[in-house]
Structures are given as C-alpha cells and as structure tokens.
LUMLO-570525 format. One record per residue (C-alpha): residue in one letter; x, y, z. Coordinates in Angstrom, 2 decimals. Layout:
<r "a",<X,Y,Z>>
...
//
This chain:
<r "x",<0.00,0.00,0.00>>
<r "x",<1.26,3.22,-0.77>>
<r "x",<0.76,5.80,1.99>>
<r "x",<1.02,9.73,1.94>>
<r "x",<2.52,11.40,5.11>>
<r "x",<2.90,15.47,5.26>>
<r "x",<4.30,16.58,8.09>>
<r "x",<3.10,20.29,9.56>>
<r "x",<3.16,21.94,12.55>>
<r "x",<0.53,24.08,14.20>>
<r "x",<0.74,27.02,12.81>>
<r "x",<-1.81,29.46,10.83>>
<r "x",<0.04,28.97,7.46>>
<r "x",<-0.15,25.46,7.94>>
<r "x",<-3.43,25.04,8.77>>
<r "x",<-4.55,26.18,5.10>>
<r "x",<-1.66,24.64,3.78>>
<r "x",<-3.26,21.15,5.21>>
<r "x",<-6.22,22.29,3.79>>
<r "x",<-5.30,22.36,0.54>>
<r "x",<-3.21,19.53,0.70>>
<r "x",<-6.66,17.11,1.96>>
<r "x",<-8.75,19.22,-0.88>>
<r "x",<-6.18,17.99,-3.38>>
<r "x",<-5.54,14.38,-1.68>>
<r "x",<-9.48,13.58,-1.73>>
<r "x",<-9.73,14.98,-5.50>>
<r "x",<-6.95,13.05,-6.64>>
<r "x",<-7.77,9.61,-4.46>>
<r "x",<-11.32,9.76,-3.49>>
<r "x",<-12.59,7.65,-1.05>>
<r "x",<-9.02,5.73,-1.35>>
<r "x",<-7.34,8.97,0.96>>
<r "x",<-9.19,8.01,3.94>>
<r "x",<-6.89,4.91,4.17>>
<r "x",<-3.89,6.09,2.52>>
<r "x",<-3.51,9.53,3.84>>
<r "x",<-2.11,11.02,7.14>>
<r "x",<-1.26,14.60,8.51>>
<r "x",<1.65,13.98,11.37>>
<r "x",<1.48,17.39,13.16>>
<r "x",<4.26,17.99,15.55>>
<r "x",<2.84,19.25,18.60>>
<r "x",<5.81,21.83,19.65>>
<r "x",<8.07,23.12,17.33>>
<r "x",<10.75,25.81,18.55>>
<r "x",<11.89,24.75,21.73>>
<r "x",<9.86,27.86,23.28>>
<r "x",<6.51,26.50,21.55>>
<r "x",<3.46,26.12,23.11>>
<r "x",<2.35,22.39,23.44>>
<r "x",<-0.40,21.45,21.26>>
<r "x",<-2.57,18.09,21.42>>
<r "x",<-5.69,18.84,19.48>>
<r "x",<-6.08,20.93,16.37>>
<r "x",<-9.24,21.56,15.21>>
<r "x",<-8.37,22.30,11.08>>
<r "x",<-10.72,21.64,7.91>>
<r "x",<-8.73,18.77,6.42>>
<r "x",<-11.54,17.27,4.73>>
<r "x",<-12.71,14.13,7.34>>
<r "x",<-9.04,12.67,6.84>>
<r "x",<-6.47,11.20,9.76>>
<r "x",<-4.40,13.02,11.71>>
<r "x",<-1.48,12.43,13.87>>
<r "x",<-0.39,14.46,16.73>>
<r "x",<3.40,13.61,16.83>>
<r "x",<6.08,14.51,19.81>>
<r "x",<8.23,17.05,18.98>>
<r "x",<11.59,16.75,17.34>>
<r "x",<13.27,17.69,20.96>>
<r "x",<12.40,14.14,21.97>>
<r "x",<15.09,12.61,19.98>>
<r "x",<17.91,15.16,19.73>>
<r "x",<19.58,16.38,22.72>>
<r "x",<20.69,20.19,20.46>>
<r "x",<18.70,22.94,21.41>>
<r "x",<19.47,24.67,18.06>>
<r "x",<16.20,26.22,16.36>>
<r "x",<17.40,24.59,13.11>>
<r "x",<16.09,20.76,14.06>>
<r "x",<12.91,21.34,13.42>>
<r "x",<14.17,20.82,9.81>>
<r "x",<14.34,17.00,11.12>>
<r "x",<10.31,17.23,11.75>>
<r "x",<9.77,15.80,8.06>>
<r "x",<11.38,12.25,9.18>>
<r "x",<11.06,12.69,13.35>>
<r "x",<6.91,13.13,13.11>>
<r "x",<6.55,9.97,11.66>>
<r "x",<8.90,7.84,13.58>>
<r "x",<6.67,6.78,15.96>>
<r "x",<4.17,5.56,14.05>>
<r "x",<6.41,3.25,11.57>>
<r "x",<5.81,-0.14,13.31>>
<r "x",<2.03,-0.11,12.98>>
<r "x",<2.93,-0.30,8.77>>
<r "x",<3.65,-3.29,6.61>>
<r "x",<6.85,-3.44,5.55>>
<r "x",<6.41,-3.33,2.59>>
<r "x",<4.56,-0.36,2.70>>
<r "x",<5.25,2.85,0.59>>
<r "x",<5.54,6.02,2.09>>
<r "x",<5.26,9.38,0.96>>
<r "x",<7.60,11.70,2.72>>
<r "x",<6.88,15.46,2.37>>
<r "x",<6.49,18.88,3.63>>
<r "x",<3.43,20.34,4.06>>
<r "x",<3.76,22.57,0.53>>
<r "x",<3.24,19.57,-1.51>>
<r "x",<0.24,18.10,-3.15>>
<r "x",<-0.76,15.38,-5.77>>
<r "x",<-1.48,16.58,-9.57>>
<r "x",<-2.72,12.90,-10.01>>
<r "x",<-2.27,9.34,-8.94>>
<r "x",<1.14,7.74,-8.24>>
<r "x",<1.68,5.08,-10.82>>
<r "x",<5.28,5.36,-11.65>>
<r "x",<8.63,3.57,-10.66>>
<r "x",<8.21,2.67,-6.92>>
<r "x",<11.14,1.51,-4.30>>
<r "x",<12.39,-1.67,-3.60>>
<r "x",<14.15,-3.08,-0.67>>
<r "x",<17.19,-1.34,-1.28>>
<r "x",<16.27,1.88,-3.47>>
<r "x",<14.55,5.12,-2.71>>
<r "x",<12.62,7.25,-5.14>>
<r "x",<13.13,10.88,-4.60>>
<r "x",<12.66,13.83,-6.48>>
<r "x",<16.48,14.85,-7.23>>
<r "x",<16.20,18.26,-8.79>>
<r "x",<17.66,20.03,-5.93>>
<r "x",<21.24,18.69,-6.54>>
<r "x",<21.86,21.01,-9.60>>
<r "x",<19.87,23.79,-7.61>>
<r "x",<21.58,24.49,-3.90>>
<r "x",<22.78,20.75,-3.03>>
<r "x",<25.60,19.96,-5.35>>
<r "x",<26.63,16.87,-2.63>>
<r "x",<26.11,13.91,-5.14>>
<r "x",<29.25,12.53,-6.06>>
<r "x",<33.11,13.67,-4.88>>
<r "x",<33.56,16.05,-8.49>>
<r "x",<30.52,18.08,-6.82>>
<r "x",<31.43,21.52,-4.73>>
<r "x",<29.71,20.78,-1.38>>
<r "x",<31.02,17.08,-1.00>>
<r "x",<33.33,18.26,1.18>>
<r "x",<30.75,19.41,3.58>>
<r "x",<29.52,15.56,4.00>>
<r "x",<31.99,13.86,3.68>>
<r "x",<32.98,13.48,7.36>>
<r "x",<29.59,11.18,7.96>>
<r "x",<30.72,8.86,5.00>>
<r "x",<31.33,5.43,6.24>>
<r "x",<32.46,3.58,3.16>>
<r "x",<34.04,5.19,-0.67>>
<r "x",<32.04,3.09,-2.63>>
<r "x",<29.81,5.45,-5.19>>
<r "x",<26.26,5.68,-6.83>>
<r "x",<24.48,6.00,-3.78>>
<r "x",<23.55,9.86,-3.54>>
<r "x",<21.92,12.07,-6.21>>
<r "x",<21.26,15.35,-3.39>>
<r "x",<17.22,13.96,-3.51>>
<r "x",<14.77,15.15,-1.41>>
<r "x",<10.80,15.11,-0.99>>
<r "x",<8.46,14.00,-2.55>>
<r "x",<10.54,10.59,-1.25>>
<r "x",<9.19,7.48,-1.42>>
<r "x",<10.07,4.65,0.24>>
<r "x",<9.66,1.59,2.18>>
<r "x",<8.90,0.92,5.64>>
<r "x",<11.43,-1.48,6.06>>
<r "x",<14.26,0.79,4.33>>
<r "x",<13.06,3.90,6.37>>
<r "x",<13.53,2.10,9.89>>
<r "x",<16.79,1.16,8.65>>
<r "x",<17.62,4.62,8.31>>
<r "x",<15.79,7.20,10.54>>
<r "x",<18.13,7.31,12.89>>
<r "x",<21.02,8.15,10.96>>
<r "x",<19.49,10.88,9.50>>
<r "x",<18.02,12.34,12.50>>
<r "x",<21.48,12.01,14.11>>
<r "x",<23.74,13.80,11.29>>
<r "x",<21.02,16.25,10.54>>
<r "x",<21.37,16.76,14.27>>
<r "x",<25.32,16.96,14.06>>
<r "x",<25.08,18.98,11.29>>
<r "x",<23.04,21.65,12.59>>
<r "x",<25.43,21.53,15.53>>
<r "x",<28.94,22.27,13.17>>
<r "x",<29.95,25.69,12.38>>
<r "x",<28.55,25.61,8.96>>
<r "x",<27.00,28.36,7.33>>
<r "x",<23.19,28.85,8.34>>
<r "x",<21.79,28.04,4.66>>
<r "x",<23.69,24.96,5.09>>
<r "x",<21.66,24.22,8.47>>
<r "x",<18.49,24.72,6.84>>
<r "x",<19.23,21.79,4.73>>
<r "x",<20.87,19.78,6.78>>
<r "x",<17.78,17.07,6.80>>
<r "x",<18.49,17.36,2.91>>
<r "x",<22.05,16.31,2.87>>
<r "x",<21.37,13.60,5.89>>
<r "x",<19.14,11.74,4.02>>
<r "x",<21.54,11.17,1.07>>
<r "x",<24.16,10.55,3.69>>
<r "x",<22.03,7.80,5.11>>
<r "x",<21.18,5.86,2.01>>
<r "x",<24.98,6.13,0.78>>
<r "x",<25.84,4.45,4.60>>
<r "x",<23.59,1.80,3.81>>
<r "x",<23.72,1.57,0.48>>
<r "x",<20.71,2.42,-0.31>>
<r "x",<20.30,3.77,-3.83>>
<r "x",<18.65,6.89,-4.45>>
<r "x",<16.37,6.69,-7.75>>
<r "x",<16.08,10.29,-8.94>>
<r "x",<13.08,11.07,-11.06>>
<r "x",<11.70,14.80,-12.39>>
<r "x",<8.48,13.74,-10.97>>
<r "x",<7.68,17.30,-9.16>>
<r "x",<6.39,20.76,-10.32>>
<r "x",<7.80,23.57,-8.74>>
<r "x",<6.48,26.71,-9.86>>
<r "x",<9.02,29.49,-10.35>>
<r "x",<11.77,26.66,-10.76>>
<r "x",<10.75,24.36,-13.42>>
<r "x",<8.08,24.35,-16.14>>
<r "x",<4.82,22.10,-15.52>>
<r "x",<5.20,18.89,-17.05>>
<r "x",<1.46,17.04,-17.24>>
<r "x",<3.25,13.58,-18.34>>
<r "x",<5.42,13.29,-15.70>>
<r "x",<4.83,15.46,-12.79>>
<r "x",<2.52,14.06,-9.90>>
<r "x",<3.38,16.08,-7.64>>
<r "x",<3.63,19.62,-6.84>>
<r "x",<5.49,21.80,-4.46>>
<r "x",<4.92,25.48,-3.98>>
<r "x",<7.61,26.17,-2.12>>
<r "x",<9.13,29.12,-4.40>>
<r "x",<5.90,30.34,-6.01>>
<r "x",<6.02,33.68,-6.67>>
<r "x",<2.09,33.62,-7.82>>
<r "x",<0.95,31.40,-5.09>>
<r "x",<3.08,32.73,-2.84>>
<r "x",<2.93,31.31,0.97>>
<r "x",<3.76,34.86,2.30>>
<r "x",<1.39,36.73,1.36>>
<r "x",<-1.71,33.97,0.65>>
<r "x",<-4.72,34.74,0.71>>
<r "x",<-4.35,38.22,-0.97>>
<r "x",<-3.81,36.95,-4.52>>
<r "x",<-5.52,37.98,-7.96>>
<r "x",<-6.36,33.84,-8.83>>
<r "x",<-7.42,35.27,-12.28>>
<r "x",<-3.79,35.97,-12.80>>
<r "x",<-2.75,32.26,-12.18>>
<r "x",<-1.92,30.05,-15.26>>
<r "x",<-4.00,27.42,-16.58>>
<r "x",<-2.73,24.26,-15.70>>
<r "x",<-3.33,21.67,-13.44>>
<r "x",<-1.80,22.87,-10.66>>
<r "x",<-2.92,26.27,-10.41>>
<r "x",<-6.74,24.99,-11.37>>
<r "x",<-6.71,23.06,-7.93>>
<r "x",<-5.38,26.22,-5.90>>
<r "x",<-8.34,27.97,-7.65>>
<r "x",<-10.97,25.20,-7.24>>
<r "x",<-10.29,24.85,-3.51>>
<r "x",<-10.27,28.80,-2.49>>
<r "x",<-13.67,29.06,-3.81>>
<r "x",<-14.79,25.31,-2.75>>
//
C-alpha cells in the first residue's frame, strides 16, 4: 500500500496549507485517501513552543497524527532541528505499517497533480525527487562543490548511492527504519557544526543522502515534481507539486492573490478550485 505522510506543525500557514493539501488528496484519491492519507502534526516546534494536542483544522474528514516534537530525539537545542520534523513526526508511528509499505515523505507545501503510478522503491532503493542537486545541493558525487561538507559522515568510498534527492521521497517501511536514525542524528550533528546557516536549513536534505549512501541504499532520482518558479509544468510526468518558491501562489502573502492571474494548468486549477470550494 502506498501511503502519503505530510508533516506540519501548528501554525496558521499550515493550517490552510493542510487544507489544501486534503482538498487535493481527496480529488486526486477519493474515497481511497481516507486509508492512505495522514497529517503527522508535531505538537511543539521551537523549543519555546506552546504544546499542542488537538487541532481543530478543515482537512476534509481525513487522519491526523499528533506527533512529539523533534526535541524528543535530539539532545541540540538549536532552532534549526525542526528541519528533522519531516522524518522525526513519523517515527513513531512506523511499526504499525507493513513493511512493505510505501511512504510518501513530504512537507506540508506539496500536493498530488494525479495518482502515483510510476517507478516505486524496492528493498534497497529510494525514489526521490532529485532536482535540488543542480539547484543548492551539489553533494552527489566527490567532483561536486559541497562534497566536502559531507563527507565526514561517509562510512564507506564506494559510489552511486547519492543524487542530493529530497521530498516528494518514497520509500519503504522497512528501508526507512533502517535509516531514521542516521538521519536524525547527522542532521542533528550537522546543525550543531559551524557551517554556514543556509547549510543548516538543509541539513535534513544532505542527511538523508548521507544515510542511504551508509547503507547503500540507492537513491532513484526522477523529475516527478512541479515547482512553480523553478521548473516548467510537465502534465506527463509530474505528480506532484510543491509550492515552495511560487512567486504567484506565494505562501507569504496567501490569501491576498488575484487567482485570475494564475496560469492554466493543473496545478494552479486546484489552488483555484479549492479557495472558492
């Protein structure tokens, strides 16, 4: 079974951005999203967070997960952890899934275009969307210009591992309790070395590659993923889409947008659909 896991925290931005992302996950899935879909919301998220164990949001009659905090598993008191929140929020909740199960890592800014039916992950690959390795990763291989930032967490030489992927990730149960830890931990360490801040911020990006190189887990990259303002919409092969640097749907300043100034594609046709649903 494949299974779709956001992660948010409470937060007024995210509470419409779960909104959309139900609206989308029930027009995409139908009555299949009540079984295969599952907000994990992380009830504190700065260390000097309130505590939250209810939420009372319009995500469209689907499950929820209230999910400890990302404090409960690293012993850094840096604000930049809560980067970790995409893999911590589900942790506890991996040994009530099959094994074989698929999961659907991703932040709360992504949505489905359509159903998955593409390459999935085996026992030892993970499918990730891998455009961010030409954008700010660059971590891939030892000819690429931040390798030298990770390479202290390599355990082995051996190559064709990493590709710098990220979410959308998909991936088995199985292969993502081999591996949570690690990448909780050197997210964790990274956050705690004297990198630069950007760096930091995506240190959950470069653990995860880390991880899978460590256990040889091969990442499978595939252009799967719209991102408006980075890449143009592809209706073939994109199934999902993440908003993250939209300059029309843009998160900072939502809901005071024009939405007969978006494009017409598939993408902005659900933003518009679900403001006026």
């Amino acid at each position: 079974m494949i299974r779709f896991i956001p992660s948010a925290i409470v937060d007024i931005r995210y509470r419409w951005k779960a909104s959309f992302w139900a609206y989308c996950q029930k027009k995409v899935y139908g009555l299949e999203s009540y079984t295969n879909s599952l907000l994990t919301i992380v009830k504190q998220n700065n260390t000097t967070s309130p505590v939250y164990n209810t939420i009372d949001w319009d995500i469209k009659g689907l499950p929820h997960y209230m999910s400890p905090p990302v404090w409960e598993y690293v012993k850094s008191r840096n604000e930049n952890c809560v980067v970790i929140n995409v893999f911590s929020s589900i942790k506890p909740l991996l040994d009530t899934y099959n094994d074989n199960d698929v999961i659907v890592l991703c932040d709360m800014d992504i949505i489905s275009l359509k159903k998955y039916d593409h390459i999935m992950p085996t026992d030892d690959t993970v499918v990730c969307y891998n455009g961010y390795e030409d954008w700010h990763m660059f971590i891939s291989n030892d000819t690429q210009k931040n390798y030298p930032k990770i390479q202290e967490y390599l355990t082995h030489a051996s190559g064709g591992f990493m590709n710098g992927g990220f979410v959308p990730i998909l991936i088995k149960t199985k292969c993502l309790k081999l591996i949570i830890d690690d990448v909780i931990s050197i997210a964790e360490k990274i956050v705690e070395s004297d990198c630069e801040p950007n760096w930091k911020w995506w240190a959950c990006m470069s653990s995860f590659s880390i991880a899978c190189h460590n256990h040889k887990i091969k990442m499978i990259g595939q252009d799967n993923t719209y991102i408006p303002g980075f890449n143009e919409f592809d209706e073939y092969n994109h199934f999902f889409a993440h908003y993250s640097v939209d300059p029309l749907f843009n998160k900072a300043t939502f809901p005071n947008h024009d939405i007969t100034k978006y494009p017409n594609n598939k993408f902005y046709n659900l933003v518009k659909e679900w403001m006026v649903s």
